[in-house]
C-alpha positions as CSV (number, residue, x, y, z in Angstrom):
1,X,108.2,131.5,122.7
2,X,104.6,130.8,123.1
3,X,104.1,127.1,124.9
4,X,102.3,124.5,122.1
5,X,98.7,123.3,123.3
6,X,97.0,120.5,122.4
7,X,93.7,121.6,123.2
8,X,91.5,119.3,120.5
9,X,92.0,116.0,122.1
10,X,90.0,117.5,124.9
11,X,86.9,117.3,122.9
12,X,87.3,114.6,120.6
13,X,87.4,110.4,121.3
14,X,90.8,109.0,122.1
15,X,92.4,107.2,118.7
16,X,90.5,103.9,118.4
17,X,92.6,100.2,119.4
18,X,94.1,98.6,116.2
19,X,93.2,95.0,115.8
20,X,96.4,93.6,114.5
21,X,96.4,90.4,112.5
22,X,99.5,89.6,109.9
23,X,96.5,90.1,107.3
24,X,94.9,93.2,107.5
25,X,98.7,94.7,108.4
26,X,101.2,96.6,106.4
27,X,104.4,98.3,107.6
28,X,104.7,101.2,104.9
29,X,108.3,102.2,104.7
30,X,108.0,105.7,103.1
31,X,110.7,107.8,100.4
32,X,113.9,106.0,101.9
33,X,115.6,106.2,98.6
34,X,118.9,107.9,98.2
35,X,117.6,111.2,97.1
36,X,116.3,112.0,100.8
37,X,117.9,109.1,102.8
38,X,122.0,109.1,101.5
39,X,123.7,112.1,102.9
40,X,126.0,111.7,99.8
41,X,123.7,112.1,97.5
42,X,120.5,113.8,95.9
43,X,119.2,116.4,98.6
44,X,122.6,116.6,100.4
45,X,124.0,117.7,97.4
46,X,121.9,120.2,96.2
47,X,122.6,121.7,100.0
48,X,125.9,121.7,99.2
49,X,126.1,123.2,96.5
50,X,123.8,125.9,97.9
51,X,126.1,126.6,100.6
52,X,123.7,125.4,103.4
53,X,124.5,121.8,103.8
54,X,125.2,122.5,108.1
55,X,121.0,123.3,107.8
56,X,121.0,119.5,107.3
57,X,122.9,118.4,110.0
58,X,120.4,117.1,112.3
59,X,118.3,115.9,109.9
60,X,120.6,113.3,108.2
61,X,121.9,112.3,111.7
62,X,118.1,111.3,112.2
63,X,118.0,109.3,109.3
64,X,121.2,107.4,109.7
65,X,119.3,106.0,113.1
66,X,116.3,105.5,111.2
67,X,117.7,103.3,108.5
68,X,118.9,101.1,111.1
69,X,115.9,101.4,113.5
70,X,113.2,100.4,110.0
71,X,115.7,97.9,108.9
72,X,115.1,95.8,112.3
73,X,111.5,96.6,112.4
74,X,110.8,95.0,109.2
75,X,112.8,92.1,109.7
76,X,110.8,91.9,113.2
77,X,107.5,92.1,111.9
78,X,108.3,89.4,108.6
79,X,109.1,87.3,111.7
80,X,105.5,87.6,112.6
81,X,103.7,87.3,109.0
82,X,103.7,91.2,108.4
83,X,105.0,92.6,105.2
84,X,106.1,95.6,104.1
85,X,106.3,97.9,101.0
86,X,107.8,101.3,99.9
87,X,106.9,104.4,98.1
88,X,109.4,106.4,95.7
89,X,109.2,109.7,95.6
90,X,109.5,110.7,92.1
91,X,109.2,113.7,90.0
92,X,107.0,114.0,87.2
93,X,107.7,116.8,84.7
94,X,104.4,117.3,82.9
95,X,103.9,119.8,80.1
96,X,101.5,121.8,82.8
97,X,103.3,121.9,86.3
98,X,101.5,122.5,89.0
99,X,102.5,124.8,91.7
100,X,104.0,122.1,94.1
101,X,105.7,120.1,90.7
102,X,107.2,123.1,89.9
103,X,108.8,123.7,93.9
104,X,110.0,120.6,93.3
105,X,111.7,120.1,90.1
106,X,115.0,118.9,92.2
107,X,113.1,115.3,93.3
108,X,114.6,112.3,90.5
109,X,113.1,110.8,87.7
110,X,112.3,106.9,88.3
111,X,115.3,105.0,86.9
112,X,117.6,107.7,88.6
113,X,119.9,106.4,91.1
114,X,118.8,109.0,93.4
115,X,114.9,107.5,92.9
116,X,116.3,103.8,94.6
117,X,115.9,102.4,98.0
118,X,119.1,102.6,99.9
119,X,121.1,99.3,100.5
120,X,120.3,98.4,103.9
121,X,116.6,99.0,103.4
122,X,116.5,97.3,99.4
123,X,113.2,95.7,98.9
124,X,113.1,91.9,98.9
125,X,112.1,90.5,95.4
126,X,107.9,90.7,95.0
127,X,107.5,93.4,98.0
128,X,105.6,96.1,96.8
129,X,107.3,99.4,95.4
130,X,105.3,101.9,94.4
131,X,106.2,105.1,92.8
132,X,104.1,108.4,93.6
133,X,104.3,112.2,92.3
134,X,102.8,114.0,95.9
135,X,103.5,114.1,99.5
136,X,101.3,111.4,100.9
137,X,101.9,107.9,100.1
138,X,98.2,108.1,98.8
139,X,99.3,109.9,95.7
140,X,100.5,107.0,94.5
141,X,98.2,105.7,91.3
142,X,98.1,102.0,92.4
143,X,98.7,102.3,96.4
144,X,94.5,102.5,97.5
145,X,93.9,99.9,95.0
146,X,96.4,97.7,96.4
147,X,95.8,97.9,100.0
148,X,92.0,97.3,99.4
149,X,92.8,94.2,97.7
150,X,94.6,92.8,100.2
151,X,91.8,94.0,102.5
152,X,94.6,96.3,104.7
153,X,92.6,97.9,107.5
154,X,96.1,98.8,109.5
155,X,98.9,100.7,108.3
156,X,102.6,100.9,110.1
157,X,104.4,104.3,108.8
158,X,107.4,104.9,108.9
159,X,110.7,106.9,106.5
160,X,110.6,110.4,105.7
161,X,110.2,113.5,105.5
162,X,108.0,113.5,109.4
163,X,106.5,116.9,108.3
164,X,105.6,116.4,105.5
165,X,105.2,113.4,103.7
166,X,104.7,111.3,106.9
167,X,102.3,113.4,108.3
168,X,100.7,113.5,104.8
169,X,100.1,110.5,104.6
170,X,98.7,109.4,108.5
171,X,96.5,112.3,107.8
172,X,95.1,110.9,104.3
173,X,95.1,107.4,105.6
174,X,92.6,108.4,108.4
175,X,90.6,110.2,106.2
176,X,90.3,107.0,103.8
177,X,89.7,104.6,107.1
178,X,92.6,102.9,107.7
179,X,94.0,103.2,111.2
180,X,97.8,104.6,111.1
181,X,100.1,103.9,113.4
182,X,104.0,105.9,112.8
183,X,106.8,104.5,114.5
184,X,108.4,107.7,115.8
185,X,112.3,106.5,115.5
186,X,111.9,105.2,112.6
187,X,111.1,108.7,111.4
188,X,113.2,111.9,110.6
189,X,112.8,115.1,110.0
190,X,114.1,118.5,108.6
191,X,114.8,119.6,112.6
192,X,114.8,118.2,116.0
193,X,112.2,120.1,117.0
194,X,110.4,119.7,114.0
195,X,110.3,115.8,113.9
196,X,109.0,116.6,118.4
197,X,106.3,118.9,117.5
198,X,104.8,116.7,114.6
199,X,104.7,113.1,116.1
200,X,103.7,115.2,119.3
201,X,100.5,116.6,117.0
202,X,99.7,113.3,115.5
203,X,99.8,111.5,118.8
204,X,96.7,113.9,120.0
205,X,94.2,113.0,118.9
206,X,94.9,111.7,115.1
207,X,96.9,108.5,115.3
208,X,99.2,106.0,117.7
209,X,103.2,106.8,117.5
210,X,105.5,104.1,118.9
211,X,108.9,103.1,119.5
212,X,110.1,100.4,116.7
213,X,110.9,98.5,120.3
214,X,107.9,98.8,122.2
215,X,105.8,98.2,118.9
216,X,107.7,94.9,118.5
217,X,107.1,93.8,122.3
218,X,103.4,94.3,121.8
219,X,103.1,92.9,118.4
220,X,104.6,90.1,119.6
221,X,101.7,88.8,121.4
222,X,100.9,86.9,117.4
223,X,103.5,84.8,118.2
224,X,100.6,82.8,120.3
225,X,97.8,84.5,119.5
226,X,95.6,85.4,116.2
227,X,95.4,88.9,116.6
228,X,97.7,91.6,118.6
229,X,95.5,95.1,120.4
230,X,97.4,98.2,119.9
């Protein structure tokens, strides 16, 4: 097996610092609804009923650790004036389906139960919830809108799926301005090696990936100051 290179960071500018104040800071706490975050439910069973359900295995035992790991981290960073919001990924079932509706026609409507946050991660009343049709958190209608109103210029990633819509999104963020920053275990992915390679690509070069721990000793520094450097 050929050994992965990361050859671009070599000419490029090393990812810039965030400036972290609780104002301009968002912890976006992406697709953890039942559907792709309850091994009981939604995704798991269309895998079992597929017979491939084992293919999940590693997967869902990254999640469980997740949930726990994003549950703490956002009770941390309320502690320090940060707030937090989800995305749903829903499907919409449009007259015309596009090539990537159509491939997935499994994803629930909005009032599913499969479309709601799991329990341990429920939002609070008045967080942010917003409801979006593509793999980036960007393809929400009313996400941009609402970040530039609240003048975000930093944005704390974390849910699922890493390889997709995680990586999505960090990617689409950066192109739009803001400065990403995914919290690797608070992250899963389809594979082990999967959920490595992607944070490993992201780290070079793209955007900063962080332990929920190590993110919380260094944002901690607002406890005394105005603003935390990341």
């Amino acid at each position: 097996m050929a050994r992965i290179r990361r050859p671009f960071p070599l000419v490029t500018r090393s990812v810039p610092r965030m400036s972290v104040r609780p104002g301009n800071t968002v912890l976006l706490i992406q697709d953890m609804q039942r559907f792709l975050a309850d091994a009981q439910a939604g995704m798991a069973d269309v895998a079992r009923h597929r017979g491939v359900s084992t293919e999940f295995d590693e997967y869902y035992q990254q999640v469980a650790a997740a949930i726990g790991n994003i549950a703490d981290l956002r009770d941390h960073l309320a502690g320090l004036g940060i707030t937090s919001c989800h995305t749903r990924w829903v499907g919409e079932r449009p007259a015309l389906m596009t090539s990537l509706q159509r491939a997935l026609d499994i994803l629930p409507r909005a009032d599913d139960a499969a479309a709601q946050i799991v329990a341990p991660l429920a939002p609070a009343d008045g967080t942010d919830v917003f409801l979006k049709g593509g793999l980036s958190a960007f393809s929400s209608s009313t996400l941009s809108a609402a970040l530039a109103e609240r003048r975000i210029e930093n944005i704390i990633v974390c849910g699922v799926i890493a390889e997709f819509g995680i990586q999505a999104t960090a990617l689409q963020a950066m192109d739009l301005g803001y400065r990403p920053l995914i919290v690797g275990d608070c992250c899963a992915a389809m594979t082990h090696a999967a959920r490595e390679a992607t944070l490993d690509g992201l780290s070079f070069g793209v955007a900063k990936v962080r332990p929920w721990r190590e993110l919380c000793y260094n944002l901690d520094a607002l406890k005394h100051d105005d603003v935390a450097v990341l």
